[in-house]
C-alpha positions in Angstrom: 43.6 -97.9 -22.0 45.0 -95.3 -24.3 42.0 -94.4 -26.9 43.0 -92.2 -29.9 40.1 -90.6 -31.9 40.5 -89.0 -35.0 38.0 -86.3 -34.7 38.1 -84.5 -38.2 34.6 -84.5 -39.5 34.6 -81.8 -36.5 37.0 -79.6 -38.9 35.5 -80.8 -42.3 32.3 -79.6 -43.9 30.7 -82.7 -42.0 30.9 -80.4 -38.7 27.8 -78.3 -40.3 25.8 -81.5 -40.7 24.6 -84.7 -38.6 27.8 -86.4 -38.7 29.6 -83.3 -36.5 27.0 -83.3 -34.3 27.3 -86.7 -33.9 31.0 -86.8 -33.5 31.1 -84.0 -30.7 28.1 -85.3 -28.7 29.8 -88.7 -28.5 33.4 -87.6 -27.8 32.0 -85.3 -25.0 29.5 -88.6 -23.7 33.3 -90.2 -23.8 35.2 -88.3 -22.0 32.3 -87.6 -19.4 31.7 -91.1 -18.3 35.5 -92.7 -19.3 37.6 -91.1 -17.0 39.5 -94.1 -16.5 40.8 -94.0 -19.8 43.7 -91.6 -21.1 41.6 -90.3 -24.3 43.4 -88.5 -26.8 41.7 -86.3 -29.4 43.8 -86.4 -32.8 43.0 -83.3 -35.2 44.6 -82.1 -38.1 46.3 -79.0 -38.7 45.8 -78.5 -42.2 43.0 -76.3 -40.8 45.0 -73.8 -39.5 42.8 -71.0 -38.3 40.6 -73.9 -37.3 42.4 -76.3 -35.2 43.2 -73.6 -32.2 39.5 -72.9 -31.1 38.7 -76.6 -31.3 42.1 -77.9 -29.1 40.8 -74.8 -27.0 37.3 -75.6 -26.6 37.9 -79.2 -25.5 40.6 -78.5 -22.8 38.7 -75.3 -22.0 35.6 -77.5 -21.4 37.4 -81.0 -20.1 41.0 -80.1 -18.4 43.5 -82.5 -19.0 42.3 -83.5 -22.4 44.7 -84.4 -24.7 44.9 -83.0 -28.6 47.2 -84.8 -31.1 47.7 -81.7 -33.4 48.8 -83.7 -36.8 50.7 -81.5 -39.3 50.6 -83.2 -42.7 51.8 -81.7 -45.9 48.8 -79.7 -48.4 47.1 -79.2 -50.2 45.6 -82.8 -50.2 42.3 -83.3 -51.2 41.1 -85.6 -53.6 38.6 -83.2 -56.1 42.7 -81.9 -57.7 44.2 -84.6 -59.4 47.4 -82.7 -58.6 47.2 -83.6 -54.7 47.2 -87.3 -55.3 50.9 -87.9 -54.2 50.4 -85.0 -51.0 47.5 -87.6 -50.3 49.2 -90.3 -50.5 52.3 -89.2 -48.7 49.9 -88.0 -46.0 48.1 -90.8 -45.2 51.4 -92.5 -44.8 52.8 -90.0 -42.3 49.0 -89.7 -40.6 49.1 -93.3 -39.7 53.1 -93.1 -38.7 52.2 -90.4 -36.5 49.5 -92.3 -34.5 51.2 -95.1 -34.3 53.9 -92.5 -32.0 51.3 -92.0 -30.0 51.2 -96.0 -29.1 47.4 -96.2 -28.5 45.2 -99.5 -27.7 42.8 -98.4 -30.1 42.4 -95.7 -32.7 38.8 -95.2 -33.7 37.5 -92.9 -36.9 34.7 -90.9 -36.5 34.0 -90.6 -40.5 36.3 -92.2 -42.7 34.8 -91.0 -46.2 36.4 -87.8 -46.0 38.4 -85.8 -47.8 37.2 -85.1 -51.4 36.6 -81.6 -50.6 38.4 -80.6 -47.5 42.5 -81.7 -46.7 41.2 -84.5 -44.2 43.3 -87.7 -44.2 41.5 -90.6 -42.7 43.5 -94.1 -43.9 43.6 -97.0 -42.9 45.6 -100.0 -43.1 48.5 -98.5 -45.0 50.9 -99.3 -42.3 51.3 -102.4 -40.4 49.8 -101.8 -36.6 49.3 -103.8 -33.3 46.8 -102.0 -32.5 42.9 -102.1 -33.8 41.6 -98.9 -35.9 38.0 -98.8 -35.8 35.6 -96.8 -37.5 32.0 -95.4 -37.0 29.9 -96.4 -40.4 26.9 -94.2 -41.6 25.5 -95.1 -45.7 26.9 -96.4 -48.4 25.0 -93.4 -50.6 27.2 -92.5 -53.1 27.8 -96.6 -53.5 23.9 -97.3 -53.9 23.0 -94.3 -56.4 25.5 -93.8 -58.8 23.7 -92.2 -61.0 23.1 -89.1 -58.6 26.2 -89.2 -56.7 29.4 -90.8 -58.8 28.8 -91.2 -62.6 28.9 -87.2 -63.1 32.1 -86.9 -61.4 34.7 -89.2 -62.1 37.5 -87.6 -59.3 34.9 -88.0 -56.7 34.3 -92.0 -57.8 37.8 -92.8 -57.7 38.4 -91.2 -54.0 34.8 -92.6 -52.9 36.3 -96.4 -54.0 39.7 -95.5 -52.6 38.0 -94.7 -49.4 35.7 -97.7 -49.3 38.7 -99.9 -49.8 40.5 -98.4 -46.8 37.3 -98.6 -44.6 36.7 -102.8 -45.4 40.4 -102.8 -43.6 38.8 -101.6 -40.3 38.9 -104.1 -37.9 35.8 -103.2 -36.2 33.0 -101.0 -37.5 30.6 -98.8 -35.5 27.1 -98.8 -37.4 24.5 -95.3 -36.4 21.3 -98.1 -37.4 20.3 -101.8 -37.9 19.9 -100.7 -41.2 23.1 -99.7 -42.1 24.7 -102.1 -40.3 23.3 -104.7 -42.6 23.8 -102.2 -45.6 28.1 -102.8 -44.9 27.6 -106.6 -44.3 25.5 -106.6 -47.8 27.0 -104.4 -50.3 30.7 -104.6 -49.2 30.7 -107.9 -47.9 32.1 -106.8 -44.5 31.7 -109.6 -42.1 28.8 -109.3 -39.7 30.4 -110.4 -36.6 32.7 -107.1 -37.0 29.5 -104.7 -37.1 28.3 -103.4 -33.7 25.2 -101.5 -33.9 24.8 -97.9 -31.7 21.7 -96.3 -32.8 21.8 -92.5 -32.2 19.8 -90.1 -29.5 18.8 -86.6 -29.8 20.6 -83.5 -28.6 19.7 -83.3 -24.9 18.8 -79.7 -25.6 15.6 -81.1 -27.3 14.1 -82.2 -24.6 15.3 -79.5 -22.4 13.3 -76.7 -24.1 10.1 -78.8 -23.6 8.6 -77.0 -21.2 9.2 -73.4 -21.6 7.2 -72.4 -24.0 7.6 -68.3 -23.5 11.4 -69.1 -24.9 9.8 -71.0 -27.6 7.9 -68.0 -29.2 10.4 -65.3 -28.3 12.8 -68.2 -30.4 10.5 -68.4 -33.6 9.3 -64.5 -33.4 13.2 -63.9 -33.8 12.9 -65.7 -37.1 9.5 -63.5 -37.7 7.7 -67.1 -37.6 4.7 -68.3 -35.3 3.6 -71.9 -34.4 2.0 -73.8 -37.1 4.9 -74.3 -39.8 5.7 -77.7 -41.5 9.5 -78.5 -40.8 12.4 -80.3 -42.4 15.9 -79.7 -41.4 18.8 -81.4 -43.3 20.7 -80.8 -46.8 19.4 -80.5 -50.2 21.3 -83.4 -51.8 19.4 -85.4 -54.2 18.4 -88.1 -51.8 16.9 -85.2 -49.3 14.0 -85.1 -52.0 13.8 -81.3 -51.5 12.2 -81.3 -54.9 9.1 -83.5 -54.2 8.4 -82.1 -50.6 8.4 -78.7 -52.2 5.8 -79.3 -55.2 3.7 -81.7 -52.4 3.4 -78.3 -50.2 2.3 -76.6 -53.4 -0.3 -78.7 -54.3 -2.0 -78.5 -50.9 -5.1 -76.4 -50.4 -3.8 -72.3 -50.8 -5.5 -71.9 -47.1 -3.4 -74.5 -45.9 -0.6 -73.1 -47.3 -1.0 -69.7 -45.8 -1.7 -71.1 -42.3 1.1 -73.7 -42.3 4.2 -71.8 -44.2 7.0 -74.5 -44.8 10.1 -73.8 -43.3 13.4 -75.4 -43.9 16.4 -75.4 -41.9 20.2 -76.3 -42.9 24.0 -75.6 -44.9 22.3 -75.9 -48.7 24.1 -74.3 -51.7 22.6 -71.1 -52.9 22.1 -72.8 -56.1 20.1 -75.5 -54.4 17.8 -72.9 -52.9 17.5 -71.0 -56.1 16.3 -74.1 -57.9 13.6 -74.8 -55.2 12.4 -71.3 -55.2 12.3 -72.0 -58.7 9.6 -74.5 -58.2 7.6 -72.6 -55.9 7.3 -69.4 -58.1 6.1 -71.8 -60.5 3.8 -74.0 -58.7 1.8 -72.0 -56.2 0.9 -68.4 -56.0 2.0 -68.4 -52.3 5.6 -67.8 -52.6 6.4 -65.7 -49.0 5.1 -69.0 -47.5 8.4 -71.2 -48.0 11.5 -70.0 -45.9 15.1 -71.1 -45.8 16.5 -70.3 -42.6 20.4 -71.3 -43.2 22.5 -73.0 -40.5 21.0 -72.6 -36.5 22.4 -73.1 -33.5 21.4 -76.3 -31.9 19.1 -74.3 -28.9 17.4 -72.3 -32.0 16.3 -75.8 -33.6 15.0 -77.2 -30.5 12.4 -74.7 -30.6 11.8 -74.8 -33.8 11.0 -79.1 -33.5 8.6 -77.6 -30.8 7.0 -74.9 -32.4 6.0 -76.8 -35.7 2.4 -78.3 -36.9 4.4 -81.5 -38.3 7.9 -82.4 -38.9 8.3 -84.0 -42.4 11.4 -85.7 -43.7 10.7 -87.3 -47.5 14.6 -88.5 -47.9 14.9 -91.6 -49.6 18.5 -93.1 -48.0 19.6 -92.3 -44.7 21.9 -94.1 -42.5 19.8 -93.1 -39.5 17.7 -90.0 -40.4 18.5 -88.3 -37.1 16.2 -84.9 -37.6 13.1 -87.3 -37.3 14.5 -88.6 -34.2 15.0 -85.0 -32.5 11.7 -84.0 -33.2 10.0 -87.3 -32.1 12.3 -86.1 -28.8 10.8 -82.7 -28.9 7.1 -83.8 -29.3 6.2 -83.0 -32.7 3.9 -85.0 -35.0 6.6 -86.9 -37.7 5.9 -88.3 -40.9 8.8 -89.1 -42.9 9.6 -91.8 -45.8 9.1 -95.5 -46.2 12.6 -96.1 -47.1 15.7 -96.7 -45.8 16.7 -96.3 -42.3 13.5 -94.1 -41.3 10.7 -96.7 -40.9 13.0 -98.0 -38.1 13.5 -95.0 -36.3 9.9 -93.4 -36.5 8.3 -96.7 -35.8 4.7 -96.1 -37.1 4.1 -97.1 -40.4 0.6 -94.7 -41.0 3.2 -92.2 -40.6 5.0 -93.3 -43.7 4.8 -92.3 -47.3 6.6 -93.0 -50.6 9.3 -90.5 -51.2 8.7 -91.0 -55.0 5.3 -89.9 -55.1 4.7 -86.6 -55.0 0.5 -87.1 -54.6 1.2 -89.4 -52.0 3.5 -86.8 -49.4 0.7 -84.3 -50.3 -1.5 -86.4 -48.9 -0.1 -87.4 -46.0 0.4 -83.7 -45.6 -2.8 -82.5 -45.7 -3.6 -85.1 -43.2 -1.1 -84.2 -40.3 -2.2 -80.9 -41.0 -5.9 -81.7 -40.4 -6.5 -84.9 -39.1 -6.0 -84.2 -35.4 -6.4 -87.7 -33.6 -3.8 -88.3 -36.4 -1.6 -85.8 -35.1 -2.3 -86.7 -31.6 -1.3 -90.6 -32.3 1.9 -89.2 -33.8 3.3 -87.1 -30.2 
């Protein structure tokens, strides 16, 4: 078969976040074990000093891969009103362009894009023979307006566009049990078109579990030591950043000082500012909170292994992936009741409400202290 995928959330600001990794580890699983197929990687080239080093790494890694460079007119996204016919011209030509290639299947690795970044992901626009499939994560935005669409009427408008296009897939790839049954719900998608893949950590968790010289040179780099409370995500409003951070603050000062919390991810500087904010104000520790920006996949393995706990107080996720990897990597989870997460952590004394600030600084102080706790957890 001839398999195109549309592999531009590895060019959007999705490749900084779980959705990139996702994508990359699955197209390289792909083209590892489906030889027998003639796979064809379609990228856009909008993102012109971009779209050579990814055509470049794939071939370099996988010879004979084939890239489908797409050249589409720009600007085009959605968050300039003035791009709306560029958009709209572009999907057209996108899907005219793929439909050159004469594939058995087109599928989308993340079909919500382009608010931000000149990503073109339509579908149905054009009449095809072929099936265009898509992998589905949340419906977010959809289920809390008042955080993510009522403030910003462009993004609402390109959000419902987008949905639209995606209930036109004829096949959609769900990352959880959850979501799947959050598209069959909420946009009345039909069930027997939702398959259900849940997701599996990097295999560079697991492959750091045994070294643990590597481990401390990896954290003493980041002038940490084992002990520290982890999250690693965004700073959204569903990430709950907020919460976690006055939870830590109302913890015992001693505990504090012996388990800093450290955070790790692509978050606005105004997003950090605002949390910093909280600390100054809620605890005299303030050295004892770290942002540590964007890692490299290696570097995060060892920080899932060198933490006391991993804590992840979102209250919607699609999967919740992080809690996953450091499950993987052997640390002690606790994470939110909500959601996605009770499924993939699996223990419900791990589990707290996300809305209650008393209750995460609980259930902090006791993986911090509560050692057959802890123990249970790994």
């Amino acid at each position: 078969m001839k398999l195109v995928f549309d592999i531009q959330s590895l060019q959007s600001a999705s490749r900084l976040r779980g959705i990139g990794r996702y994508t990359h580890s699955l197209i390289t699983a792909l083209i590892e074990s489906h030889q027998e197929h003639e796979i064809i990687l379609l990228v856009s080239g909008a993102f012109c000093d971009d779209h050579p080093r990814l055509v470049a790494e794939f071939e370099d890694l996988y010879p004979g891969t084939q890239c489908a460079v797409c050249l589409l007119p720009g600007p085009s996204s959605a968050d300039h009103p003035e791009n709306r016919l560029r958009e709209s011209v572009s999907e057209l030509m996108r899907e005219a362009f793929i439909a050159e290639l004469e594939p058995d299947l087109v599928h989308i690795f993340s079909a919500l894009e382009g608010y931000a970044d000149n990503v073109v992901t339509s579908i149905g626009r054009l009449d095809t023979d072929y099936p265009v499939t898509a992998t589905f994560y949340d419906l977010i935005p959809l289920l809390n307006p008042d955080q993510y669409l009522n403030t910003n009427a462009a993004f609402k408008a390109h959000y419902g566009k987008q949905l639209d296009s995606l209930r036109r897939a004829d096949g959609l790839l769900a990352i959880s049990q959850f979501s799947g049954a959050e598209v069959a719900e909420h946009l009345a998608y039909p069930k027997e078109k939702v398959a259900v893949a849940s997701l599996g950590p990097l295999s560079v968790v697991e492959a750091v579990a045994d070294d643990e010289a590597r481990t401390l040179a990896a954290l003493a780099s980041s002038q940490l030591s084992p002990g520290f409370l982890l999250y690693v995500g965004g700073s959204d409003a569903r990430k709950n950043l907020p919460r976690l951070i006055e939870a830590w603050c109302a913890l015992p000062p001693a505990l504090q000082a012996a388990h800093p919390l450290v955070l790790v991810g692509s978050m606005p500087s105004r997003d950090v500012e605002m949390l910093l904010h909280i600390v100054k104000k809620k605890t005299a520790e303030h050295g004892e909170v770290r942002f540590l920006g964007q890692v490299t996949d290696d570097e995060l393995a060892h920080l899932y292994k060198g933490c006391s706990a991993f804590v992840f107080p979102s209250w919607h996720e699609g999967f919740g992936l992080p809690a996953l990897e450091a499950m993987a990597a052997g640390a002690a989870v606790i994470a939110a009741n909500t959601s996605s997460l009770p499924e993939v952590v699996g223990e419900p004394e791990a589990l707290f409400d996300p809305f209650s600030v008393e209750e995460i600084s609980a259930k902090l102080e006791q993986v911090l202290t509560d050692q057959v706790f802890v123990q249970k957890l790994r």
